[in-house]
C-alpha positions, 0 to 999 in steps of 0.5 A: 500500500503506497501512503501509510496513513499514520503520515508524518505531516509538520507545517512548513514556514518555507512551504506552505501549499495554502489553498482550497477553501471549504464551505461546508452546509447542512450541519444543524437540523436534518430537515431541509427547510429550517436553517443549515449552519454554514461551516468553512474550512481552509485546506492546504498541502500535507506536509511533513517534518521542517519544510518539505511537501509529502502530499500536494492537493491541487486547486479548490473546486478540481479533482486531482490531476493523478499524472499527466501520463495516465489516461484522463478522457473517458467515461471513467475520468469524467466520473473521477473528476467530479466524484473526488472534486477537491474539496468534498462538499458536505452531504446535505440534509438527507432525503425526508424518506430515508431512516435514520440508519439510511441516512447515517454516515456511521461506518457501523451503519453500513455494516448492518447490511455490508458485514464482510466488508465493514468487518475487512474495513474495521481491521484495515489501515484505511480504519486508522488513518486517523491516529497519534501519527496524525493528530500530535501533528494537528496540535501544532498544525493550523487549519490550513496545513491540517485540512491539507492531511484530512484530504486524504486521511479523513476526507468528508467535509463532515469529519473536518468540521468535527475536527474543526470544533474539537481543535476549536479552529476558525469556522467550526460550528457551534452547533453539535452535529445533526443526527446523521452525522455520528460525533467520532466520524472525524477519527474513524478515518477513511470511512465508507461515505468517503469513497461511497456517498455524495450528497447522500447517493450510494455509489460502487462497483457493479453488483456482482450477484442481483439484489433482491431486496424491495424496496432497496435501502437507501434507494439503492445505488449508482453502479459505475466501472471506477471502482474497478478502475486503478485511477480511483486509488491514484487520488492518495496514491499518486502525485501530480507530475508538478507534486514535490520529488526528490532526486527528479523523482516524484515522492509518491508514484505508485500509479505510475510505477504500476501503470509502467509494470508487466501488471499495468500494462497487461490491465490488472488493476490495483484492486485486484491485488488490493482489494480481492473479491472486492474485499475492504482489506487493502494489504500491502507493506504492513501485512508479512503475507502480502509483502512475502507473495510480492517475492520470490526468493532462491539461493544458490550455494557453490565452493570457493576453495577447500574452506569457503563457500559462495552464496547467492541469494536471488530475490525477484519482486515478480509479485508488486506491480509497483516498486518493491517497496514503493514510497518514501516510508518503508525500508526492508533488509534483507539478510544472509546469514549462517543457521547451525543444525538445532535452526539458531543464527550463527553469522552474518554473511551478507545484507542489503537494505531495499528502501527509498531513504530520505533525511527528515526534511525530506530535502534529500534523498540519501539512496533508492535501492527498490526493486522495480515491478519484474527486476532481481535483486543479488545478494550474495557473500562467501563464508567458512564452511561449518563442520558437521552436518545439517547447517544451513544459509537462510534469507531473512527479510526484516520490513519496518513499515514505517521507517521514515516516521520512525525517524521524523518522530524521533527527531521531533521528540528530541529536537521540537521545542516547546510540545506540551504534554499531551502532545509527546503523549501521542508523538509517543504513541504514534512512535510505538505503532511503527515500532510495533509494526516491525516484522521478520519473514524467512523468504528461503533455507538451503543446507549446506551439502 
């Protein structure tokens, strides 16, 4: 999964993408004809530790340009730009026929019929894209550079106007919400009604099987192929060709490096990896299985002489139609190392680490040693044969999800002055949640003969 959700995003003095303004109506009373509060918000660039952009939105009123390569006429194209149209504008007062579950924005009133799928989605990073990595941000952020983070962590005009009151920023209403609109939205991330309501319309995929039920809830839904289409994920997932780089290279790409793969080119959409059977799980780097099938892994084991040996691990990201990993956060190691017959690590043989580095600032970037869609990566050492029977050479992958955040914590924890309190407390916590998310796979084993 390309951006991790629980971004570090600091406001910048030198970079500051202040921009698309927000007005927000239909908070207050759920009936249309008494008086709706008006509510503005001010959204800008999500941006990250010091000075540089992680994430670029583009102007108020557009949907994001996703790359001036991709494909952008169409039925398809036409449907995205007005359905991911920046910034969203708020439902509205739901329609007087619907009940109160049919109008809920409540991810939990979905899954009262769509239970897979609001099971999938409780247990995935798009439920948690709203947590201590963002919100010790928004305690030193202002609303514009906040706003800019919420365009893709938590996108209804709803959820920042809850976000509004609870930071008690400029515009926010003074009202509670209306009955529709459940008091945490703000912190249930990229809910349902994100990708799936506009002015209360149900949208998706194509129904896979007939809908029998009569009348339909909601009334129904609007079916379109979109959802099927990669270029719906591109809005988060990829950055406009003008967006910040590094190097002459753009810091998010992942449609792009999709689009340009074996995978792309022969027309497997995203989803299809992502999002199997259309299940709400979005698995990427965070998930040991889903990071082990993106690989293939052999190793080759030879003489060098009566006491040596080569060893050559050859790894092939013949799964990810995308770099291995894409982005700028994770960073994996994969390591060579000698096993002796009861399976304890002996020695170290040889290591390698398979990242996108960029210092803090993200001003510089440090190295890029990704494996492109289809490309082997070698790694390979010489070691003193072990007496005896039953050792082998094993090929570990350590994958630290979050490494970039890892260090921008770190370094605000240490080097951010004047943080209250209850700031370090979710800077503190943000920290644990990437450290946790550590992992340690063995990709292959080969006995020494």
């Amino acid at each position: 999964m390309g951006a991790n959700f629980s971004a570090g995003c600091l406001p910048s003095a030198r970079r500051m993408l202040a921009h698309v303004f927000v007005v927000w109506t239909g908070w207050g009373s759920i009936c249309a004809m008494k008086k709706l509060a008006i509510w503005t918000a001010v959204g800008a660039g999500l941006l990250i530790i010091v000075g540089a952009a992680l994430f670029d939105v583009s102007e108020s009123g557009s949907a994001p340009d996703t790359s001036q390569k991709a494909p952008q006429d169409g039925p398809i194209a036409a449907f995205l730009a007005a359905h991911w149209i920046n910034p969203l504008p708020p439902q509205g007062a739901p329609p007087v026929q619907f009940s109160p579950l049919e109008a809920s924005l409540a991810p939990e009133a979905c899954g009262q019929c769509h239970v897979q799928q609001y099971r999938d989605w409780r247990e995935s990073l798009h439920s948690r894209t709203v947590g201590p990595g963002l919100l010790w941000q928004f305690r030193l952020m202002d609303q514009q550079a906040a706003n800019g983070c919420m365009r893709c962590h938590a996108p209804l005009a709803e959820q920042k106007a809850l976000m509004a009151r609870e930071r008690g920023w400029s515009g926010a209403p003074s009202s509670p919400p209306p009955s529709y609109v459940p008091p945490n939205l703000h912190h249930e991330g990229l809910v349902c009604a994100a990708c799936h309501v506009r002015a209360h319309q149900r949208f998706g995929p194509p129904a896979g099987t007939p809908i029998a039920a009569d009348p339909l809830p909601h009334g129904g839904f609007s079916p379109n192929a979109a959802f099927e289409d990669s270029r719906f994920c591109a809005v988060c997932h990829q950055f406009p060709d003008s967006g910040t780089s590094l190097n002459g290279k753009l810091l998010e790409n992942t449609y792009e490096e999709w689009r340009n793969s074996l995978p792309g080119r022969a027309g497997q959409s995203r989803q299809s990896c992502h999002m199997p059977d259309r299940r709400h799980l979005w698995r990427g780097i965070h998930d040991p299985e889903m990071t082990t099938r993106a690989l293939t892994a052999t190793i080759d084991l030879n003489m060098f002489d009566s006491e040596h040996m080569l060893v050559q691990a050859n790894i092939t990201n013949a799964g990810a139609g995308h770099y291995f990993p894409t982005y700028v956060v994770p960073e994996v190691v994969f390591t060579l190392r000698l096993v002796d017959p009861a399976g304890h690590p002996k020695g170290e043989i040889a290591r390698t680490v398979v990242a996108r580095r960029a210092n803090v600032e993200l001003t510089k970037e440090q190295f890029d040693s990704r494996i492109r869609s289809g490309e082997t990566r070698i790694l390979s050492g010489r070691f003193k044969r072990p007496k005896g029977s039953g050792w082998s050479v094993e090929l570990r992958m350590a994958v630290s999800p979050g490494a970039h955040y890892e260090r921008v914590f770190r370094y605000s924890l240490e080097h951010v002055a004047h943080l209250t309190h209850e700031t370090r407390q979710f800077l503190r916590a943000a920290l644990k949640q990437v450290e946790m998310a550590h992992y340690q796979v063995t990709l292959a084993r080969t006995v020494i003969r």
